[in-house]
C-alpha positions in Angstrom: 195.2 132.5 -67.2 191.8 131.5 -68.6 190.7 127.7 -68.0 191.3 125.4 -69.9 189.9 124.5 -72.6 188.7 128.5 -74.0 188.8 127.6 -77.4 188.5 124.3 -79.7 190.7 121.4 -79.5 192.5 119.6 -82.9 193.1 116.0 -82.8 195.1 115.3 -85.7 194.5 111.9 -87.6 197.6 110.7 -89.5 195.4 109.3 -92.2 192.8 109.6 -94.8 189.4 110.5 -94.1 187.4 107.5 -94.1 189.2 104.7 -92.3 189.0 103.1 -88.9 191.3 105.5 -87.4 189.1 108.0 -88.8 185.5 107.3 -87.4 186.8 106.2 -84.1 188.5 109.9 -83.8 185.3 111.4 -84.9 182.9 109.6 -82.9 185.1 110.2 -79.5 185.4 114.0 -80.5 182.2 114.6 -80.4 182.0 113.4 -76.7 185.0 114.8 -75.6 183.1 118.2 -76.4 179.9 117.3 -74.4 182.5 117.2 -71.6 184.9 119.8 -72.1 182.5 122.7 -73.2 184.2 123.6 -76.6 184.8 121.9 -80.1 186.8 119.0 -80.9 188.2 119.2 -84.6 189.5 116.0 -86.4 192.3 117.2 -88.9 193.3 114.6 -91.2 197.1 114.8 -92.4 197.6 111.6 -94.0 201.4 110.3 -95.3 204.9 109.1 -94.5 203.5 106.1 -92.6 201.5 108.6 -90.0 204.7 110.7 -89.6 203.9 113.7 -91.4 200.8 114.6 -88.6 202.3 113.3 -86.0 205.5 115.4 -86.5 203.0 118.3 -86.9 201.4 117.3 -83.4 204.7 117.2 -81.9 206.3 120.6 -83.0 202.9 122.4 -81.1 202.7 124.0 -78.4 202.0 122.4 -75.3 199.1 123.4 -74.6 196.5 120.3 -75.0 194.7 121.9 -77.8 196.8 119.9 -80.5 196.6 116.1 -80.5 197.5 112.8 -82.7 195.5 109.7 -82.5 197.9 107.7 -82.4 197.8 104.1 -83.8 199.8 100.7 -83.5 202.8 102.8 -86.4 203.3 104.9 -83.6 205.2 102.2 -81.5 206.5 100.3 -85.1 208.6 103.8 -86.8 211.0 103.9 -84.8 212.4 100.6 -86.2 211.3 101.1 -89.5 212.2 104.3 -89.5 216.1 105.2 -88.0 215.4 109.0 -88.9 212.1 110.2 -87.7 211.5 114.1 -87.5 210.7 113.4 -83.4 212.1 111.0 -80.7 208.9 109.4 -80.4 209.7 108.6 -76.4 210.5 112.1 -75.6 208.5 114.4 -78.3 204.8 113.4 -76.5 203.1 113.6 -73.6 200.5 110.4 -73.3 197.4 110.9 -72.5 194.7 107.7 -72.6 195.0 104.4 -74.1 191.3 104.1 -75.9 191.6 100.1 -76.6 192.3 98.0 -79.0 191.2 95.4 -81.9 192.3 92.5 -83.5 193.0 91.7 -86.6 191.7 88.9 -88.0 193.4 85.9 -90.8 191.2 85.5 -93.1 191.1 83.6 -96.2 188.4 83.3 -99.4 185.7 81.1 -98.8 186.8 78.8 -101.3 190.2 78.3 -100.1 191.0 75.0 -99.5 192.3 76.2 -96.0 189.5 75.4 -93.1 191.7 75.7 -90.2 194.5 77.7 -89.2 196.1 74.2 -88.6 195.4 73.9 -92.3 196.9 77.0 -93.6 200.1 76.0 -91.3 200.4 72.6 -93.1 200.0 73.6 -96.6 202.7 76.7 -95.7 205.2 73.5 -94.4 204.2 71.4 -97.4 204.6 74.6 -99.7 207.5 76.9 -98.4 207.6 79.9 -99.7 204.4 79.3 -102.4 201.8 80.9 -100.4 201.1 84.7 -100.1 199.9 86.9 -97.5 198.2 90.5 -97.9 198.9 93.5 -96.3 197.9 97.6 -96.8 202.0 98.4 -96.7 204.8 97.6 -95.6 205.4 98.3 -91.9 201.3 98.0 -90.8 199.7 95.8 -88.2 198.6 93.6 -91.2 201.9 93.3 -92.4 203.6 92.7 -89.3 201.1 90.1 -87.9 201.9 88.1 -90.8 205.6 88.4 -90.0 205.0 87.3 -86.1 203.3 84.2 -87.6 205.9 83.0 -89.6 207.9 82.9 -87.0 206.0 81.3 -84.5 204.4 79.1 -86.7 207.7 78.1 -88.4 206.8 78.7 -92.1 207.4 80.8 -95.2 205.2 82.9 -96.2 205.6 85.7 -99.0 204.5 88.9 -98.1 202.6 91.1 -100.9 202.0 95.2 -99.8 199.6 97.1 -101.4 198.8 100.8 -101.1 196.4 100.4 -98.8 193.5 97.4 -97.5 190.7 97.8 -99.9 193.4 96.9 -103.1 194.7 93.9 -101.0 191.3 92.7 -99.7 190.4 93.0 -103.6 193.1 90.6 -104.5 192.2 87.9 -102.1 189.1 87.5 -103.3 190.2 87.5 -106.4 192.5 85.0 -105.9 195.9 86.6 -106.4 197.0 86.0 -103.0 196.2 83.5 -100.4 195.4 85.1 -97.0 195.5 88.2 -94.8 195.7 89.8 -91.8 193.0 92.3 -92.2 191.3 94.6 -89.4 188.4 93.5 -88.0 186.1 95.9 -89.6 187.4 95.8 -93.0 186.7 91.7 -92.7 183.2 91.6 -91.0 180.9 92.3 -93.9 182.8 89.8 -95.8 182.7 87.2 -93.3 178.9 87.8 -92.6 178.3 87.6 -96.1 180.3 84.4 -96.6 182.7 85.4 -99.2 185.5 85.3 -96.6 186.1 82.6 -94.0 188.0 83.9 -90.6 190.3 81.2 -89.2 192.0 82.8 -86.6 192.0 86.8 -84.3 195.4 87.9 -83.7 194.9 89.1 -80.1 195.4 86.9 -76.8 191.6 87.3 -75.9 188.5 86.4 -78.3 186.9 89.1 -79.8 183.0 89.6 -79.0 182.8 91.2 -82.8 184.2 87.5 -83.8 183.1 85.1 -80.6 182.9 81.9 -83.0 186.9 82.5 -84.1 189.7 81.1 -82.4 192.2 83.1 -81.3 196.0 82.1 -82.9 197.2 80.8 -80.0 194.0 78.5 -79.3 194.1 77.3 -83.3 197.6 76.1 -82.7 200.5 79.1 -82.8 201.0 79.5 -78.6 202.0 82.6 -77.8 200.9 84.5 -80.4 199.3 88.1 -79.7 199.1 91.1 -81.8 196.6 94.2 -81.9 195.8 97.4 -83.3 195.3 99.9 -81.0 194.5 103.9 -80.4 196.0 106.5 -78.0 196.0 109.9 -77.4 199.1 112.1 -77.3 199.9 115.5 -76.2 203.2 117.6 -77.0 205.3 117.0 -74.5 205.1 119.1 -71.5 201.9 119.7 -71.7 200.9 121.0 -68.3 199.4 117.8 -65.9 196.3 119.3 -64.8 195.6 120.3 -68.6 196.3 115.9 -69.5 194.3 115.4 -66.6 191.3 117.2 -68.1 191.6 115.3 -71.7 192.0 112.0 -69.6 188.9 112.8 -68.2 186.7 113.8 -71.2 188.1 110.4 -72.7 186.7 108.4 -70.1 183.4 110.3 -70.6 183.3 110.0 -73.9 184.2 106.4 -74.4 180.6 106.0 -72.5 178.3 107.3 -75.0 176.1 105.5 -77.1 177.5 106.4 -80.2 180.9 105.3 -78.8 180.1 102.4 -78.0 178.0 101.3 -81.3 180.9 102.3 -83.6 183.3 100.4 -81.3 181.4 97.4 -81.7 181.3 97.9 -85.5 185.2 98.1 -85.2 185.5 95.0 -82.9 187.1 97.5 -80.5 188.0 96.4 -76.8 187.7 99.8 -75.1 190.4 99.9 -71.9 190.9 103.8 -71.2 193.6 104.0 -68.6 195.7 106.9 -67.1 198.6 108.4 -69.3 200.9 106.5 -67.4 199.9 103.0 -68.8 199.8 104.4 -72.0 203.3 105.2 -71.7 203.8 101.8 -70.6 201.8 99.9 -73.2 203.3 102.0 -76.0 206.7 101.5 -74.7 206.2 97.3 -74.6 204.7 97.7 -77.8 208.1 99.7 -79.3 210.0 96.6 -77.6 208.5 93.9 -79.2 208.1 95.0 -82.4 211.1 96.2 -83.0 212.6 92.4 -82.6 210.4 91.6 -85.4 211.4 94.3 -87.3 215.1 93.2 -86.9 214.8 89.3 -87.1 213.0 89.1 -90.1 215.0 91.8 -92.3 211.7 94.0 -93.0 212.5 97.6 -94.2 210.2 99.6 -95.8 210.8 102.3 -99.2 
């Protein structure tokens, strides 16, 4: 049996071209093929909430030429979603964890909110009046709001739209109050000084942000939410042939270009072996799904 890899390897992207997801998949492709000797395709299949490419990714073969990048809806569908095409614990194999971003609340400039401490006593003072944005039901933006209101105590109305660039339009314009947007979609607008960032969403301060407070320093204690990216395989893929991709990730992730567009994204790279992964992802699925079920959220 020839080596592997002979021939190009697909890493599917369940979304549009364009987005985060998107560029980071690209960017580490083209590594992974400095290291593994053959091309690395990015196929985007965008829809269903990422389920239509990953489903693709996981009726392969197992073989390690078909991946899916997967993101933070990978852990989230299965308790949005009670009929997946896939048992998302037993349809993949892992292979690295590349790192993960915040997201960051962010308000206009000309809200009267300053502080996160602000935003949490107008919300008390105004139950259920203010709004927060998110790119659909079910995403990190969405579900970051969710873990707020109930660590924060508050009621907040949650507005989806078909994707960020509609909701970031609206909160400029004024037709909702806040959001949880990524960290790349909010830096020009922060830099530029039409958005003010009160708070990241992850445990840690984010170098892309190092003057904003985490959540759980601006006053909401334990609060911790990311975005993230990992790497799957169909399940039983061979070992030595995960082994392999493992490797070329933790080559890639070393480049330049790598590493410039992960500090455009505000990305804390943390490649690990498949196992943690595994582990992460399954923590992730845990926690998420509590949310899911303690605030009522279902999505059309």
């Amino acid at each position: 049996m020839a080596a592997f890899p002979d021939k190009p390897i697909r890493i599917v992207v369940p979304f549009a071209p364009g987005g985060g997801t998107d560029a980071i998949t690209r960017t580490l492709g083209v590594g992974m093929a400095n290291t593994l000797g053959q091309p690395v395709i990015v196929d985007n299949k965008p829809g269903a909430g990422t389920i239509i490419g990953t489903d693709f990714v996981a009726k392969s073969a197992p073989d390690g030429y078909t991946l899916v990048m997967a993101t933070f809806a990978h852990a989230v569908n299965p308790a949005l979603q009670p009929k997946l095409p896939y048992d998302t614990r037993k349809a993949f194999a892992p292979v690295a964890l590349i790192g993960a971003s915040p997201n960051v609340l962010v308000v206009r400039a000309d809200s009267p909110y300053k502080t996160l401490a602000d935003l949490v006593a107008g919300a008390k003072a105004r139950p259920g009046k203010l709004s927060f944005a998110s790119q659909g039901n079910g995403t990190s933006a969405h579900l970051a709001g969710e873990l707020f209101k109930n660590l924060a105590r508050i009621d907040l109305v949650h507005v989806p739209y078909r994707g960020a660039g509609p909701a970031m339009t609206d909160l400029l314009g004024g037709q909702v109050d806040m959001m949880f947007a990524t960290a790349a979609a909010a830096k020009s607008f922060v830099a530029a000084g039409k958005m003010r960032a009160l708070a990241v969403t992850t445990a840690h301060r984010s170098p892309a942000y190092a003057d904003v407070p985490t959540m759980a320093e601006a006053g909401v204690p334990g609060y911790a939410a990311e975005s993230w990216y990992g790497l799957y395989a169909a399940a039983n893929t061979p070992k030595d042939v995960i082994d392999r991709l493992n490797a070329a990730v933790r080559r890639a992730v070393k480049e330049a270009p790598f590493v410039q567009q992960t500090q455009t994204e505000g990305l804390d790279v943390n490649v690990g072996s498949p196992d943690e992964l595994d582990r992460y992802v399954r923590a992730e699925e845990v926690r998420w799904r509590k949310v899911v079920q303690d605030n009522h959220i279902t999505i059309d």
